[in-house]
KOLTOR-493155 format. One record per residue: residue number from 1; x, y, z of N, C-alpha, C, O in turn. Coordinates in steps of 0.2 Angstrom, whole numbers. Example, Ala and Ser with C-alpha at 12.3 -4.5 7.8 and 13.67 -1.06 7.14 Angstrom:
<lumzas>
LUMZA,i,npx,npy,npz,capx,capy,capz,cpx,cpy,cpz,opx,opy,opz
LUMZA,1,66,-28,39,62,-22,39,66,-16,39,71,-17,42
LUMZA,2,64,-11,35,68,-5,36,64,0,39,67,6,40
</lumzas>
This chain:
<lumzas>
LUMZA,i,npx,npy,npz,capx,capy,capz,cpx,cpy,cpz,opx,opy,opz
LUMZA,1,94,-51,-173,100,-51,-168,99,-44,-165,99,-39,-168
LUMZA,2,99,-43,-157,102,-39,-155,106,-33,-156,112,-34,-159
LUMZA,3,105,-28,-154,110,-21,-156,118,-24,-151,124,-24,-152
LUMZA,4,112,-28,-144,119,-30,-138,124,-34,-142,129,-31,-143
LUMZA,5,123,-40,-144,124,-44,-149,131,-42,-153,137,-43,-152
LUMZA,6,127,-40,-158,131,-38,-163,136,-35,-158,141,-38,-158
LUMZA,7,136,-29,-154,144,-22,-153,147,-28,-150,153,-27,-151
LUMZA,8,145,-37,-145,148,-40,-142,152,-46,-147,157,-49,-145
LUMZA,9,149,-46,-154,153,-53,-154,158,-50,-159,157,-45,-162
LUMZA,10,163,-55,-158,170,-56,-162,174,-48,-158,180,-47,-159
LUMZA,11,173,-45,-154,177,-42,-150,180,-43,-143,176,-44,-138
LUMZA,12,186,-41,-142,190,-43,-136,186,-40,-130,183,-35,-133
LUMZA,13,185,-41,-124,183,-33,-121,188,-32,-116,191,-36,-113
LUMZA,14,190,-26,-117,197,-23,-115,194,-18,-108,192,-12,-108
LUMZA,15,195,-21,-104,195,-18,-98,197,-15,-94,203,-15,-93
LUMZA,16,193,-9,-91,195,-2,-88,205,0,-86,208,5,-88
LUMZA,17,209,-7,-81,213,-8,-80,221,-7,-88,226,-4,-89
LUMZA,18,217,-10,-92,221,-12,-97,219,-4,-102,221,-5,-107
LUMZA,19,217,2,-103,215,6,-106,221,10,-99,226,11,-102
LUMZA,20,221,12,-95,224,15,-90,234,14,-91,238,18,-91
LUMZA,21,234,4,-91,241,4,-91,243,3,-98,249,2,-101
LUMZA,22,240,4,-100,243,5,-108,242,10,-116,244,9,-122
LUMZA,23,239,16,-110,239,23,-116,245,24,-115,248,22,-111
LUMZA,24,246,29,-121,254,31,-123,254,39,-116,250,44,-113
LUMZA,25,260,37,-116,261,40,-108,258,39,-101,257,33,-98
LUMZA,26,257,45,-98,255,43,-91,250,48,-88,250,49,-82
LUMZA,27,246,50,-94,240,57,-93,234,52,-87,230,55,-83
LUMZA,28,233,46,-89,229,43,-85,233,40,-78,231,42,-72
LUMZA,29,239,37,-79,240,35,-75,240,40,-68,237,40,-62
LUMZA,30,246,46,-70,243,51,-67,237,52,-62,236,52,-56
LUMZA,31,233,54,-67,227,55,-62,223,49,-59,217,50,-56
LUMZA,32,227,42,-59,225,37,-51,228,36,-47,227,31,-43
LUMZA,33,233,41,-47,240,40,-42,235,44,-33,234,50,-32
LUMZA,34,234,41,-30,230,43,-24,235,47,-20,240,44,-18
LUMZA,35,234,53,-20,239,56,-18,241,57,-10,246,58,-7
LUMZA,36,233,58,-8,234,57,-2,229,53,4,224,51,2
LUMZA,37,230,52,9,226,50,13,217,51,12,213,47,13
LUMZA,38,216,57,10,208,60,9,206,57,2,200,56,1
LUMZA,39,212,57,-3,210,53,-11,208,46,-8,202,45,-11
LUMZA,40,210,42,-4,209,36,-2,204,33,2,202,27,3
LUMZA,41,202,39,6,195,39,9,192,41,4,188,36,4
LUMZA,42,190,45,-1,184,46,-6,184,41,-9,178,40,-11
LUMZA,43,190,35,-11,190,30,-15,187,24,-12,182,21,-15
LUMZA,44,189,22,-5,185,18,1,178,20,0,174,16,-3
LUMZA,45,175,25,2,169,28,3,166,26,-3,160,24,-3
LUMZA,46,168,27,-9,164,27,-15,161,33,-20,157,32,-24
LUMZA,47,166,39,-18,163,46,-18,168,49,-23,169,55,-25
LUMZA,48,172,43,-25,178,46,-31,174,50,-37,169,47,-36
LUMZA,49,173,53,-41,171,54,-47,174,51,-53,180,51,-55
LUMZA,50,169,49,-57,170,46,-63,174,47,-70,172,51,-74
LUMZA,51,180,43,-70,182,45,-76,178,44,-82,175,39,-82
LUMZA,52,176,50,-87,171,49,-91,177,45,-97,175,43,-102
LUMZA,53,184,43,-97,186,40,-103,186,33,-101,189,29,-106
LUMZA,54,184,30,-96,183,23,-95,177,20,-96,176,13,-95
LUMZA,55,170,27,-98,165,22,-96,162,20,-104,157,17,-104
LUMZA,56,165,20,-108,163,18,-114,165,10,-113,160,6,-113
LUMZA,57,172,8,-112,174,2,-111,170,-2,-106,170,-8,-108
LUMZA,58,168,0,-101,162,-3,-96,158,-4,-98,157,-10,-99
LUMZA,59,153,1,-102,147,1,-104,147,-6,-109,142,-9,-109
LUMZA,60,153,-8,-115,154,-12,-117,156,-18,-114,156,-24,-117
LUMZA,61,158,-18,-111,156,-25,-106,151,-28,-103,150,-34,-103
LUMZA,62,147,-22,-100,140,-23,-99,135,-25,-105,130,-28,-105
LUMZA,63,138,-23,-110,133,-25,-116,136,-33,-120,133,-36,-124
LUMZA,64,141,-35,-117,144,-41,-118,140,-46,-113,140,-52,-114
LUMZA,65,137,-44,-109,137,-48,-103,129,-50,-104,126,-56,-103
LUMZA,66,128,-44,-107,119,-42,-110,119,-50,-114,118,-55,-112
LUMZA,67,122,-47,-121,123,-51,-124,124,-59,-124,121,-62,-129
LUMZA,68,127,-61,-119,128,-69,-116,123,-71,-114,120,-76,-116
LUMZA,69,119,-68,-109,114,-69,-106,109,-70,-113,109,-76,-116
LUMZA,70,107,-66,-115,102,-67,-122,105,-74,-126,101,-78,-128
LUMZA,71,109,-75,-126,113,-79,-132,111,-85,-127,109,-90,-130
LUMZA,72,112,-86,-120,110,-93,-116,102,-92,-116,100,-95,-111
LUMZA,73,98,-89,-119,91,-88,-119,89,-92,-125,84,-95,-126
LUMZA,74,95,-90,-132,92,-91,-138,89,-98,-139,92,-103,-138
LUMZA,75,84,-99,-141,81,-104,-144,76,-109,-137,75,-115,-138
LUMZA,76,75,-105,-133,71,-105,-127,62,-104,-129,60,-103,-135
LUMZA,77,59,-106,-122,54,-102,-124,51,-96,-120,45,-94,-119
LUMZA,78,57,-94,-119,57,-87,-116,62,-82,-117,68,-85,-116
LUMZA,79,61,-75,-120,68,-73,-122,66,-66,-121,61,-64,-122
LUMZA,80,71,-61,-119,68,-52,-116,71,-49,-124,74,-51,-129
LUMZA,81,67,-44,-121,68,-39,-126,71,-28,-122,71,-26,-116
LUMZA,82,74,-25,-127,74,-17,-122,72,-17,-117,76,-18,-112
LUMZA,83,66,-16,-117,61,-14,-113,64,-19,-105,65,-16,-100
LUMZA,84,65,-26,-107,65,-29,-101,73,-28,-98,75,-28,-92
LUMZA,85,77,-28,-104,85,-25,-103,84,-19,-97,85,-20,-91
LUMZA,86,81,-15,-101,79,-6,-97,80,-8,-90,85,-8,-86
LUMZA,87,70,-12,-88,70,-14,-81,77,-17,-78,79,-14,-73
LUMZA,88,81,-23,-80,86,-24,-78,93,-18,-75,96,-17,-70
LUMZA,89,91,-15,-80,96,-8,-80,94,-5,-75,99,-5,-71
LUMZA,90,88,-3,-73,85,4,-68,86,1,-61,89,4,-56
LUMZA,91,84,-7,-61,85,-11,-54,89,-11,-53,91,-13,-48
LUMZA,92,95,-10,-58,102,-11,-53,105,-5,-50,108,-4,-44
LUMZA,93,104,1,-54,104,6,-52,101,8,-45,104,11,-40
LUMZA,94,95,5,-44,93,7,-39,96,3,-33,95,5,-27
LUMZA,95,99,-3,-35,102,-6,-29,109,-2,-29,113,-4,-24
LUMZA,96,112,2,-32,119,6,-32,117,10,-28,122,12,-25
LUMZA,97,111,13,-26,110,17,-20,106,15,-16,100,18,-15
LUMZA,98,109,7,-13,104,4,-9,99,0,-9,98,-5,-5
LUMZA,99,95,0,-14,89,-5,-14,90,-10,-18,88,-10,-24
LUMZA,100,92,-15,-15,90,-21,-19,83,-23,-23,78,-21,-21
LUMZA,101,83,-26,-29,77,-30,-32,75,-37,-28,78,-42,-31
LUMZA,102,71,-37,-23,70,-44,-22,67,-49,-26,63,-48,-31
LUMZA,103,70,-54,-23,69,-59,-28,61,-63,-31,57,-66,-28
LUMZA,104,60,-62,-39,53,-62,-38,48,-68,-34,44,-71,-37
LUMZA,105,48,-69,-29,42,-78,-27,36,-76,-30,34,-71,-31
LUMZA,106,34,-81,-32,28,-84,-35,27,-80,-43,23,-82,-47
LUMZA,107,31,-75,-43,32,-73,-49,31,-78,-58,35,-84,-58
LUMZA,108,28,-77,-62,31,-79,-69,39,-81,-72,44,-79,-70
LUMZA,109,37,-86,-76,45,-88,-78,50,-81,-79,54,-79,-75
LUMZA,110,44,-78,-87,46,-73,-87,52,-67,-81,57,-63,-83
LUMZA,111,48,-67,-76,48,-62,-71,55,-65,-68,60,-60,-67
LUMZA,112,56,-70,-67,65,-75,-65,71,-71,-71,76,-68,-70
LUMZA,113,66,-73,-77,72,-74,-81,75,-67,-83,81,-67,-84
LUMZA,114,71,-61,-82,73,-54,-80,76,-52,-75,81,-48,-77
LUMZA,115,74,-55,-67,79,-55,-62,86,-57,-63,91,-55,-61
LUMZA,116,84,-66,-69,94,-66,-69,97,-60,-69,101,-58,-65
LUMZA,117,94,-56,-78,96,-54,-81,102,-49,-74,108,-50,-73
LUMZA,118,96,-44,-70,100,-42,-65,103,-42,-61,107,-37,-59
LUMZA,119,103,-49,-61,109,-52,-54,116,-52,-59,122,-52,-57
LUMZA,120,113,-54,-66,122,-53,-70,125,-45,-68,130,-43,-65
LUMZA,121,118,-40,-71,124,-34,-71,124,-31,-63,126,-26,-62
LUMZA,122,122,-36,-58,123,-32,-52,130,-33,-49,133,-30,-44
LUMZA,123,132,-40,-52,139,-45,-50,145,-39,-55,151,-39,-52
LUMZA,124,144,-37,-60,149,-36,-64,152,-28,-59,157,-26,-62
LUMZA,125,151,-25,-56,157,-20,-52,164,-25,-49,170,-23,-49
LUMZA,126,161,-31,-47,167,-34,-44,171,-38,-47,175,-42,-44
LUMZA,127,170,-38,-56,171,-42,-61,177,-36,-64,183,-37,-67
LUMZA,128,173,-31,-63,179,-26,-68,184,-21,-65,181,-16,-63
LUMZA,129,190,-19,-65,195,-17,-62,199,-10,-63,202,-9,-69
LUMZA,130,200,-7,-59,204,-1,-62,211,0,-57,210,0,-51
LUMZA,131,217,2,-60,222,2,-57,223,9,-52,219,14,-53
LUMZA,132,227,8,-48,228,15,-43,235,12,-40,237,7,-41
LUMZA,133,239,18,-37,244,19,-37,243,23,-29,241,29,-28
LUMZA,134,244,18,-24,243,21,-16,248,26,-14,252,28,-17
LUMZA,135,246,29,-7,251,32,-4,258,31,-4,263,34,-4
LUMZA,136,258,22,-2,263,21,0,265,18,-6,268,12,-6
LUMZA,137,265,22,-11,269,19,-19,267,13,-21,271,12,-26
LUMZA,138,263,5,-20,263,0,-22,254,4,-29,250,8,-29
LUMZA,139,258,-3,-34,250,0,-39,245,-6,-36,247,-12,-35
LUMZA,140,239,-5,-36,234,-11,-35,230,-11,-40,230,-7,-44
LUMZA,141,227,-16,-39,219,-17,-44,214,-16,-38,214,-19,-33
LUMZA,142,210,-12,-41,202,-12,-36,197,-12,-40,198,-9,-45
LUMZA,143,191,-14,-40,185,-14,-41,183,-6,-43,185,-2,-39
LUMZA,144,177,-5,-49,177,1,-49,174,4,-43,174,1,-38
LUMZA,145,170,9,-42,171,13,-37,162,13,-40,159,11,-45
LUMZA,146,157,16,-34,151,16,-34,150,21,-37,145,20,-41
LUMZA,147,153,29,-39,153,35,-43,154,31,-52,150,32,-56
LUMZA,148,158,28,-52,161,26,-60,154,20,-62,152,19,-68
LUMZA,149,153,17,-57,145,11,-60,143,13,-60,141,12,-66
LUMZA,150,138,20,-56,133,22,-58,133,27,-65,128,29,-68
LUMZA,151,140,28,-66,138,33,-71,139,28,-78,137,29,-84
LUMZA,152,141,23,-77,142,15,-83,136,14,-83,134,15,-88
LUMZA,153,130,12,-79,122,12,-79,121,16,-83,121,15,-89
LUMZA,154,119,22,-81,118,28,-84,117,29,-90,112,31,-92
LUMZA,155,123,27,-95,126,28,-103,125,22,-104,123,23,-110
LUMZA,156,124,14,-102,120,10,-102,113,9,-105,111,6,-109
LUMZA,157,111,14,-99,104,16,-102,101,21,-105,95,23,-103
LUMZA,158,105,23,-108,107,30,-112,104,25,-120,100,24,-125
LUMZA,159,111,21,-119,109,16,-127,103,11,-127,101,9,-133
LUMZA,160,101,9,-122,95,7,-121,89,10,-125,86,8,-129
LUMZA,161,90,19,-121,84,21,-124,84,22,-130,78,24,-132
LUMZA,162,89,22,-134,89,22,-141,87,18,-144,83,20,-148
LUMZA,163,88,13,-143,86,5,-146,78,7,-144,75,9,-149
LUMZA,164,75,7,-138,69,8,-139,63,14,-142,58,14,-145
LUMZA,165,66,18,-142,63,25,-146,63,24,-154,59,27,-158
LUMZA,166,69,19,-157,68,21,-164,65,16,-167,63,16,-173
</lumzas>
């Protein structure tokens, strides 16, 4: 069994929004309260900085997703391992600053079944949500922010290379 696997099964995944509205006081919420007009453009723009106490919860979503994926592979005759994880990880990364992974043609099954992998974790920014509190006083849900993904990649692939190294 996967390291993905096991941290995903039998737990809830409690996402970025639900960690925000629901710690004891308002030390978080505070700090998504957009205070002004320029907080709102770094947020539009994608230039916000990363809360680092959200990205464990992401990171673990992303390993939920890993997970699933793998788990509709099992008993196939094709199935990824790290290493192909990893590649999944770096390509999306590098479509967070623009470059897409085109799609393999004429490529091997294998080589598809990698790409899914990708196209899962390239969809999940718009799957996961964090609250904000506008100028004009109303709270919303938005999509995390291109600063908060990439650093969720990151530490993603931070535990990745551990799996592969030991």
């Amino acid at each position: 069994m996967s390291v993905f696997a096991m941290h995903s099964r039998n737990r809830r995944i409690i996402t970025p929004e639900i960690i925000v509205k629901h710690q004891a006081g308002l030390g978080n919420l505070d700090r998504n309260v957009l205070v002004d007009e320029l907080a709102l453009d770094l947020l539009i723009d994608g230039e916000e900085p990363p809360d680092p106490t959200q990205i464990p919860a992401i990171v673990n979503k992303l390993q939920s997703v890993i997970a699933n994926y793998m788990r509709g592979l099992a008993g196939g005759e094709f199935q990824i391992n790290a290493e192909d994880i990893l590649q999944a990880t770096n390509q999306a990364l590098a479509e967070s600053d623009g470059t897409p992974w085109p799609y393999p043609e004429g490529e091997n099954a294998h080589a598809f079944i990698v790409h899914g992998l990708y196209e899962e974790i390239v969809q999940q920014p718009s799957n996961i949500f964090e609250t904000r509190i506008f100028p004009d006083g109303s709270e919303r849900y938005i999509p995390i922010g291109k600063g908060m993904w990439k650093a969720c990649l990151h530490a993603l692939r931070k535990k990745i290379h551990l799996i592969i190294d030991t």
